[in-house]
C-alpha positions, 0 to 999 in steps of 0.5 A: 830204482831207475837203470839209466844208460849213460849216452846210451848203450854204447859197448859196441855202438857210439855213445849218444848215436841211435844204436846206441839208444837201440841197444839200450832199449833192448838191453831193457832200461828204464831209461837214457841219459842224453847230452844236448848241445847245438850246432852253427845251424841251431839243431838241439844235437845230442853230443857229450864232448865240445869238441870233435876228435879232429878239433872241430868245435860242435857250436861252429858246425852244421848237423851235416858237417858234425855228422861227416865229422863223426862218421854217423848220424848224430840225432836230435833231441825231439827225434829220440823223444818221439821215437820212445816216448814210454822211455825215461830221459835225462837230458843234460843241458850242456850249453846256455845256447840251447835254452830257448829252442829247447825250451820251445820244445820241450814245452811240448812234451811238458806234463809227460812225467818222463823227463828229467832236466839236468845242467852243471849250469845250476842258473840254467836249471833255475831257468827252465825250473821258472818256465817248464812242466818238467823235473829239473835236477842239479849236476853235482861234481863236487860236494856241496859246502850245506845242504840245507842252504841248498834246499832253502835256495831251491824252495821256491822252485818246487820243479827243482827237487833232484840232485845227480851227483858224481859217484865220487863224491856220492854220501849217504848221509847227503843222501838220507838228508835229502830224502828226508826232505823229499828231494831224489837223488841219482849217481853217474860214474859207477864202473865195478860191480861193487860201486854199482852195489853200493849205489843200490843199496844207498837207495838212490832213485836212480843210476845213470851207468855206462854198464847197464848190464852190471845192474841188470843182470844182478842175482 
């Protein structure tokens, strides 16, 4: 099972920012969970929220000006990439603008077996599924009404084998059905010890947490 960070390790660091990621290669994850999104000057930034806490809009800024807004170096998606190639990603793809630099980009790390797309924008994830040598994974936030109808839709698209669902609405019997079937499964939105337990003995392949270390330092 993998341990992933969400947004990086971001305790005493800003979520998506380099100390972030450098805290949770230290705390020693298996990997990060990233966001991307893009800016007025078309740079692949990895930053969670639409909108800056002065309500700026992300798209209509440049990296500079993104970056004077948050008070911090906001990093770029082949950045992180170059800079720890041996760790796992999980890159959500926030914004349909960021498909085709993206796409470009990634195609270079393509084959890496590292990399793993997600979006809530499941047309995007069949996009990048028909283009790219990388693992491509549905977001889920709400229950799907049939799982079945969902892996005939995907069968077509054998990059598409992964589901990353909200731990709300996490279902071992979804779990196992999916399994079965060969696809893996990953949960984000863990918080207590307990949900956190209970996601490891579900046997999912991976949890995606912003409390690594209720995992890591389990007896």
């Amino acid at each position: 099972m993998k341990i992933l960070a969400h947004r990086g390790y971001h305790a005493h660091a800003p979520e998506n920012s380099m100390m972030a990621f450098e805290a949770a290669v230290a705390l020693g994850v298996n990997g990060i969970e990233t966001d991307v999104r893009v800016t007025r000057d078309v740079a692949l930034v990895l930053i969670h929220d639409r909108v800056t806490k002065g309500g700026e809009l992300v798209a209509q800024l440049t990296r500079a000006q993104l970056e004077k807004a948050l008070g911090h170096e906001v990093p770029v998606l082949e950045q992180v990439l170059n800079r720890w190639p041996e760790l796992f990603w999980n890159i959500e793809i926030k914004v349909l603008d960021a498909f085709v630099d993206s796409t470009a980009l990634l195609n270079k790390f393509s084959g890496r077996g590292n990399i793993l797309l997600s979006s809530f924008r499941h047309d995007l994830v069949v996009q990048y599924a028909s283009q790219l040598d990388v693992d491509c994974a549905l977001l889920y936030a709400n229950r799907p009404a049939e799982i079945t109808d969902m892996i005939k839709t995907y069968a077509k698209f054998p990059r598409i084998r992964c589901v990353v669902w909200d731990f709300n609405i996490l279902d071992a019997t979804l779990v196992s059905e999916l399994q079965i079937n060969g696809w893996r499964n990953y949960v984000y939105g863990p918080v207590t010890k307990a949900e956190h337990t209970r996601c490891v003995d579900i046997a999912l392949d991976g949890i995606i947490t912003d409390y690594p270390e209720q995992l890591l330092t389990r007896s």
